[in-house]
N, C-alpha and C positions, 0 to 999 in steps of 0.2 A: 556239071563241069563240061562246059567246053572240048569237042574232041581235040584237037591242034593246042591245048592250054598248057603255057607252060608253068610246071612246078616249082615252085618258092619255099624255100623251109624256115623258119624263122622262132628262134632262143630270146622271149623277148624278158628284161629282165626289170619289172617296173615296179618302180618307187616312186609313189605316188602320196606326197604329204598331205595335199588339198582333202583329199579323199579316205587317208589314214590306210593305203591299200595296198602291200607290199608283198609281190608274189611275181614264181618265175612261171611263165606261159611258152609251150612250144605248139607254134599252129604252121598249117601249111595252106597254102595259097596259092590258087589255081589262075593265073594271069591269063584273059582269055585273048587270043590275036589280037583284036581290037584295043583292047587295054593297056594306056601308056604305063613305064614303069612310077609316074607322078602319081598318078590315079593309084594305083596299086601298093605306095607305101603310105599315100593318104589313108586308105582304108585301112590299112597298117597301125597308124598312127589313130585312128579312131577307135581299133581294137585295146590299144594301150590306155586312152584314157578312158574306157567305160566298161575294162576288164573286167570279169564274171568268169563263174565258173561254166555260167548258162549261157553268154554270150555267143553265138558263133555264126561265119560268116554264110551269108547266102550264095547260091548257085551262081551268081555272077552276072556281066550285062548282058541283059535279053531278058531275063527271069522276070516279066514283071508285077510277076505276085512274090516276087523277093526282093526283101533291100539289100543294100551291102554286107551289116551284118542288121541282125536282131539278136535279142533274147525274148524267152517265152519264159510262163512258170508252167509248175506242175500238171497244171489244167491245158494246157496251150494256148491262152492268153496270149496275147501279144503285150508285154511290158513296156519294151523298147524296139521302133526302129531307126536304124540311121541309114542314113541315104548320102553317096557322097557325091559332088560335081553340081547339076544345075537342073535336077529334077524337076517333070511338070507340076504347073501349079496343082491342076487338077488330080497327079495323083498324089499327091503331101496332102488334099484338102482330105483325099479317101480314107491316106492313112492314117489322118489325125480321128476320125469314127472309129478307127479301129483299134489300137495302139493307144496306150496308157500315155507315152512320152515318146515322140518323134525328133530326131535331130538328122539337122544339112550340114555335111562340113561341105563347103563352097572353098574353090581356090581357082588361079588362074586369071591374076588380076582384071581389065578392064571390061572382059567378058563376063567374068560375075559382078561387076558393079553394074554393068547393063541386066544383065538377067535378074540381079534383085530389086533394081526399078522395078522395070517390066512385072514382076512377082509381088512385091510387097504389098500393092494396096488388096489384092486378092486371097492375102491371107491371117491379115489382120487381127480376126476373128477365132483362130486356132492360139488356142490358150496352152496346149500342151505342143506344141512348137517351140525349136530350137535353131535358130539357123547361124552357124559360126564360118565364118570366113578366114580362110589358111592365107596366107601374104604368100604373094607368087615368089619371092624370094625364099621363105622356108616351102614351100612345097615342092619346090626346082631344087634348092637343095637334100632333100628328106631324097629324091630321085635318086641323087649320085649317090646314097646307101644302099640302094639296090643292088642287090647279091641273089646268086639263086640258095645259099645257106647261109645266113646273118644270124650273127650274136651281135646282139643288140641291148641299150642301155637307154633306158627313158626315163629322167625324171620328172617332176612334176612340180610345183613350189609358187605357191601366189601364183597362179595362172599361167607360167612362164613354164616350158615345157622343151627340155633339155635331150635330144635324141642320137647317139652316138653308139662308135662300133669299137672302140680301141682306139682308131686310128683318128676319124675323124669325126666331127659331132655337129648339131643344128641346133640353131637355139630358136624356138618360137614362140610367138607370140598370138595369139589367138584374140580375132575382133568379132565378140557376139552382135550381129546383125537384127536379131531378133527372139526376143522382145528386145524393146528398145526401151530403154532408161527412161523413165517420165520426171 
């Protein structure tokens, strides 16, 4: 953690059809200076859809022998990394050798349509890749739920992905970038 990072507490309470996975999580999250609050509930929101009991988040940016979060098993395998923003090619190529199943959630419109050009034909090849693209409209919105202690409500339903606090909610929609549909 980050000396200067400031702490986030978060009740997250997810029902999750697609995945048949319904359970309350309370995590806390260490925003480091650098880290917009966008960034910050994105990772959030990639905690919510690939919830585990093992899941948990990495040391944060700089760390780069750490993603956002991972899970490990018993052994220390690496099962899952997720990587959030616009990660180098080169190291998604490293950690698809290493990690059973690797995901990008990408947001921040016209910047990751350019950096997935620029990416895509160089990763072709990585079969346990996942790269999903958040629409800058729900990731600017997911923002303004930014709280330093959020109770939080995430559903899940055919792919549509429903993020609220009480007061006010996101509704998103999630566009897998890769693999791509043949």
């Amino acid at each position: 953690m980050a000396p200067n990072a400031t702490i986030f507490k978060a009740t997250l309470h997810i029902a999750d059809m697609d995945r048949h996975y319904y359970e309350d999580h309370t995590v806390t999250l260490a925003r480091h200076p650098s880290e917009t609050d966008e960034r910050m509930m994105v990772r959030l929101l990639a905690f919510a859809l690939h919830a585990h009991e093992a899941l948990a988040f990495g040391r944060g940016i700089g760390a780069e022998d750490e993603p956002a979060l991972w899970q490990k098993d018993l052994t220390g395998a690496i099962d899952l990394w997720i990587e959030v923003g616009e990660p180098d090619e080169k190291l998604i190529r490293q950690v698809c050798g290493r990690a059973k199943q690797v995901v990008v959630y990408s947001y921040g419109g016209r910047g990751t349509d350019r950096w997935w050009e620029k990416t895509r034909p160089l990763l072709v090849r990585c079969q346990n890749l996942t790269v999903i693209n958040i629409p800058q409209d729900g990731s600017r919105a997911l923002a303004q739920l930014a709280q330093r202690s959020m109770d939080l409500h995430c559903s899940v339903q055919d792919g549509q992905i429903l993020m609220g606090d009480g007061t006010n909610a996101v509704q998103i929609e999630l566009a897998t970038m890769h693999p791509t549909a043949t």
